[in-house]
C-alpha positions in Angstrom: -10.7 21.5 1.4 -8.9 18.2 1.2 -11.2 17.7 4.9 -14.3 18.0 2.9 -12.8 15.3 0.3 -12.3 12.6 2.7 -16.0 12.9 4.0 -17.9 13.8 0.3 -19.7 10.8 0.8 -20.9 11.9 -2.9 -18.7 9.8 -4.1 -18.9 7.0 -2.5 -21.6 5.7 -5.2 -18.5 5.9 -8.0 -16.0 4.8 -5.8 -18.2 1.3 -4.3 -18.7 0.5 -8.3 -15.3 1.1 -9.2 -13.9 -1.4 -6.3 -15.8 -3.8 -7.3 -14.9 -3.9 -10.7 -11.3 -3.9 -9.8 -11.7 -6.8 -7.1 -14.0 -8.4 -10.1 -11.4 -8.0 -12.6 -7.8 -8.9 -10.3 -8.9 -12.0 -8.6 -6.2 -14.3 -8.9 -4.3 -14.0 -5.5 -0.3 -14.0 -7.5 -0.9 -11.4 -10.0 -3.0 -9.2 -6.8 0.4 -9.7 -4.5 2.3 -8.7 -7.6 0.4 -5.2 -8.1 0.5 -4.5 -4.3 4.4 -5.0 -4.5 4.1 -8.1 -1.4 6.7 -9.7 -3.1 9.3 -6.2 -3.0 8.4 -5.8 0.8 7.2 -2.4 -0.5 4.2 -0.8 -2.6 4.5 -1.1 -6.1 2.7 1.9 -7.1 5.0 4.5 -6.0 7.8 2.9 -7.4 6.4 2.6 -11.5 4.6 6.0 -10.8 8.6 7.4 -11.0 8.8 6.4 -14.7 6.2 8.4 -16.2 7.0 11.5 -13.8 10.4 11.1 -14.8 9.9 11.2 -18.2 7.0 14.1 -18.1 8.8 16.4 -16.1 12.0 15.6 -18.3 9.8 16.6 -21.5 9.1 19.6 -19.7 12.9 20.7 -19.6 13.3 19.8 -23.1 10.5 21.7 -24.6 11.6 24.9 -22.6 15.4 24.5 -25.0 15.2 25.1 -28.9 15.9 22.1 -30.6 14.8 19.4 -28.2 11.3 18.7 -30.5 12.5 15.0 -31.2 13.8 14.7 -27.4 10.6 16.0 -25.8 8.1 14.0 -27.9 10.1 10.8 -27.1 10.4 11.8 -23.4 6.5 12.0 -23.6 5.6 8.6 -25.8 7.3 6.9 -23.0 5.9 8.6 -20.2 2.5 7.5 -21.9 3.3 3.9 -22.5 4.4 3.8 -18.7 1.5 4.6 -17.2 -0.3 1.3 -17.3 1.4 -0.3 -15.0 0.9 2.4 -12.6 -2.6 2.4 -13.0 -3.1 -1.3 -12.9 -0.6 -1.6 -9.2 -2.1 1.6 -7.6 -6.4 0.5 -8.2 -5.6 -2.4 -6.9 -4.2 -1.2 -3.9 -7.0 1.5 -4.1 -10.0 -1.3 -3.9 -8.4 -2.4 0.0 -8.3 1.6 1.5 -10.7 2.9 3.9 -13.3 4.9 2.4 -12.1 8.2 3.4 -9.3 7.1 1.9 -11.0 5.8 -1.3 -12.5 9.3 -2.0 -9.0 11.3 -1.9 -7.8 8.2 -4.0 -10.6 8.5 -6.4 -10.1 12.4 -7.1 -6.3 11.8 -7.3 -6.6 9.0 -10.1 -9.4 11.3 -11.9 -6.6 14.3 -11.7 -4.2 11.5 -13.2 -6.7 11.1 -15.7 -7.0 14.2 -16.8 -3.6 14.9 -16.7 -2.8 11.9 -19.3 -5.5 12.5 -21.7 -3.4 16.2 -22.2 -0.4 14.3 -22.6 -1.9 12.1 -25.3 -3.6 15.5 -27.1 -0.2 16.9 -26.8 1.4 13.8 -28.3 -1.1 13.9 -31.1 -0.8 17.7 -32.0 3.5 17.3 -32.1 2.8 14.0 -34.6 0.6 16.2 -37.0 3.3 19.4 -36.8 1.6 21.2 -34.0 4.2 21.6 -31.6 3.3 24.7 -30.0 0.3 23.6 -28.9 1.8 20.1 -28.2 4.2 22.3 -25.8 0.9 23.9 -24.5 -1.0 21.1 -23.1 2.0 19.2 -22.0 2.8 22.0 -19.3 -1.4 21.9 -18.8 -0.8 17.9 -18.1 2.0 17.9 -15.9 0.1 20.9 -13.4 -2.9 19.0 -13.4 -0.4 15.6 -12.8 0.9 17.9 -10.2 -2.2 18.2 -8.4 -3.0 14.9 -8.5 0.8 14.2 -6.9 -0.4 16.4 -3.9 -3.5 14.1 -3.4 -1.1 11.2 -3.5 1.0 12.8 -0.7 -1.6 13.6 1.5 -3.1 9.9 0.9 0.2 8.5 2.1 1.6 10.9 4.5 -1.9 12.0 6.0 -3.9 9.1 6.0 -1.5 6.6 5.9 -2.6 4.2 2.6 0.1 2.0 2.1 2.2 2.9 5.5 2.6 -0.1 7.6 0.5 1.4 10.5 1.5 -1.5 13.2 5.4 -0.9 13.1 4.6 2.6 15.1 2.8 0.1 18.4 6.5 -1.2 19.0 7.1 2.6 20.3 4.1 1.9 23.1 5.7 -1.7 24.6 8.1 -1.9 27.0 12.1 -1.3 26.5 12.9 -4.7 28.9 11.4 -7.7 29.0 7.8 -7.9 29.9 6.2 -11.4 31.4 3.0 -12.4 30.0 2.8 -15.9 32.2 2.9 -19.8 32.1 3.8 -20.9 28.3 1.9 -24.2 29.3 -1.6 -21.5 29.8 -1.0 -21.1 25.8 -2.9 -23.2 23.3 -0.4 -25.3 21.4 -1.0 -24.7 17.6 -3.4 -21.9 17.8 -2.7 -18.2 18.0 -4.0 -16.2 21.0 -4.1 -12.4 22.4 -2.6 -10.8 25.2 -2.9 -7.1 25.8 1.1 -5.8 27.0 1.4 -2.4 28.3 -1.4 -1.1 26.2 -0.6 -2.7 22.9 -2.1 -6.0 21.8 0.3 -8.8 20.9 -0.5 -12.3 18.9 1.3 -15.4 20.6 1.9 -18.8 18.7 3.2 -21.8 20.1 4.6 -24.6 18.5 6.0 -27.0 21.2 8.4 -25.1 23.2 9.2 -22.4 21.1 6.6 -19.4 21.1 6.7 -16.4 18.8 4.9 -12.8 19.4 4.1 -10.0 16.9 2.0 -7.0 16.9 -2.2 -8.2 16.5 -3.1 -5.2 15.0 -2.1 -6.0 10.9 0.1 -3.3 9.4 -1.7 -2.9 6.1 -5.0 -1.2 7.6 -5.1 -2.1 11.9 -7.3 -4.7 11.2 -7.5 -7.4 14.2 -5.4 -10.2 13.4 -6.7 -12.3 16.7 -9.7 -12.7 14.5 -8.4 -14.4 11.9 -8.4 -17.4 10.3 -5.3 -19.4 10.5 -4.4 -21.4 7.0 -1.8 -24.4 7.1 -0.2 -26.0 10.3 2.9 -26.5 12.1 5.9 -24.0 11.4 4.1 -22.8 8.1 0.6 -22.0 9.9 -0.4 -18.6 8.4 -2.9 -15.6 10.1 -5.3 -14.5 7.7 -6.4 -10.5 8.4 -10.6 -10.9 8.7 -10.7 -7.2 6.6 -8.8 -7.4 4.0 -7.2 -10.8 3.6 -3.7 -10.0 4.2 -1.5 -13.2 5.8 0.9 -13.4 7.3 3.3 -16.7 8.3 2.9 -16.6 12.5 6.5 -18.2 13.2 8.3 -15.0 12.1 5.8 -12.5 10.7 6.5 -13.0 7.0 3.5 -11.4 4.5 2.6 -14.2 2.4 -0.3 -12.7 0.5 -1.1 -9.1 0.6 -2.7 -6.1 0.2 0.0 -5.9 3.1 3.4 -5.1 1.7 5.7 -5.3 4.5 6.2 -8.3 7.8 4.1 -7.6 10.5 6.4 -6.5 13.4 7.4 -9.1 15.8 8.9 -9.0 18.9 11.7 -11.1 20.8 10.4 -13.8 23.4 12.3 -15.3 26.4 11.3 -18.8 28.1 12.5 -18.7 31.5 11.3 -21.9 34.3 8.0 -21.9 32.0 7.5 -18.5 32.2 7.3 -16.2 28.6 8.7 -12.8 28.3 8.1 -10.4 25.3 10.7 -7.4 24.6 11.1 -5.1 21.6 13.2 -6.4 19.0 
């Protein structure tokens, strides 16, 4: 079933307005590398998401014990309030997915949807004295949350949204050192690609130091070799051509996202002129 989601191209119609009016709406560059968690070397989404889960599924223990009306309807206030933040960080990182990807992500935010507009009915039948059926569609919102949850799971652990998809090429290079030739054959100042044991690897040089990392960017394998590079010197930058990630090329760093996490680099060796690469 979840198969036929990723290729209901259906959707795509929704989902190609939607991410534009998200890219419309989060330009600034800051407040996008805030949502996408760049800063936290991590996603942001999954970790506000644990706020409202932990307060719905919390409300669901105290509604099943007598007495707990006051605890349960609090629990559930602040799952509410806590949700917008987890909205606003996981669209944005949403808008930069594939769009297999997009379409699970679209069905798991409508599920998410759903599932919050029961918790704001059950909200509004405890305030006006209706608790049982405030007790009734909070256990209706937290399965339909739970469905969307599996949608989540399968987005991340299936497809990979939000995984740092280069770190696993480190696997396919070489234990020892491997030579990749002159240092004086390398442009000075400007990255270039070498292909090493099957995996393609970005080189920098700046004088007689030269750096290495993985070419294919972590946040969605998009070719780094054909990037733009921003800045000179030891703070010269790569810019991803798909989905403007960047990253700093002396050591890796993410400077912008929707990349979370350093793109993997590799120790170099300069021996009589002649580079080596090796696993870090």
């Amino acid at each position: 079933m979840i198969s036929r989601l990723e290729k209901a191209s259906a959707l795509d119609a929704v989902s190609d307005r939607l991410q534009s009016a998200v890219q419309n709406v989060v330009k600034p560059q800051r407040l996008r590398d805030v949502l996408h968690g760049t800063w936290l070397g991590h996603p942001l989404h999954p970790v506000l998401v644990q706020v409202p889960v932990g307060a719905f599924m919390s409300a669901a223990v105290m509604d099943a014990l007598p007495g707990q009306r006051r605890a349960a309807t609090t629990l559930i206030a602040v799952g509410t309030a806590s949700t917008a933040p987890a909205i606003a960080a996981g669209l944005v990182d949403w808008s930069s997915l594939r769009p297999d990807q997009r379409r699970v992500g679209l069905v798991h935010a409508a599920a998410n949807s759903i599932a919050l507009g029961l918790y704001v009915g059950s909200l509004a039948a405890r305030f006006s004295g209706r608790h049982g059926w405030g007790r009734v569609l909070a256990y209706a919102g937290l399965s339909v949350a739970g469905s969307g949850a599996y949608l989540g799971g399968h987005l991340s652990y299936q497809q990979g949204a939000g995984v740092n998809v280069a770190s696993s090429e480190l696997f396919n290079l070489p234990d020892d050192w491997a030579e990749v030739g002159q240092v004086s054959a390398l442009p000075e100042g400007r990255p270039t690609v070498r292909t090493i044991g099957g995996v393609r690897v970005l080189l920098y040089r700046l004088g007689d130091e030269v750096t290495a990392m993985v070419e294919e960017c972590g946040h969605q394998r998009g070719p780094l070799g054909e990037g733009e590079v921003e800045g000179s010197g030891a703070d010269a930058c790569i810019v991803c051509p798909w989905h403007g990630s960047t990253f700093r090329l002396r050591d890796g760093a993410a400077m912008h996202g929707p990349a979370t996490g350093d793109q993997p680099t590799l120790r170099t060796r300069i021996r009589n002129g002649v580079l080596s690469v090796a696993t870090p």
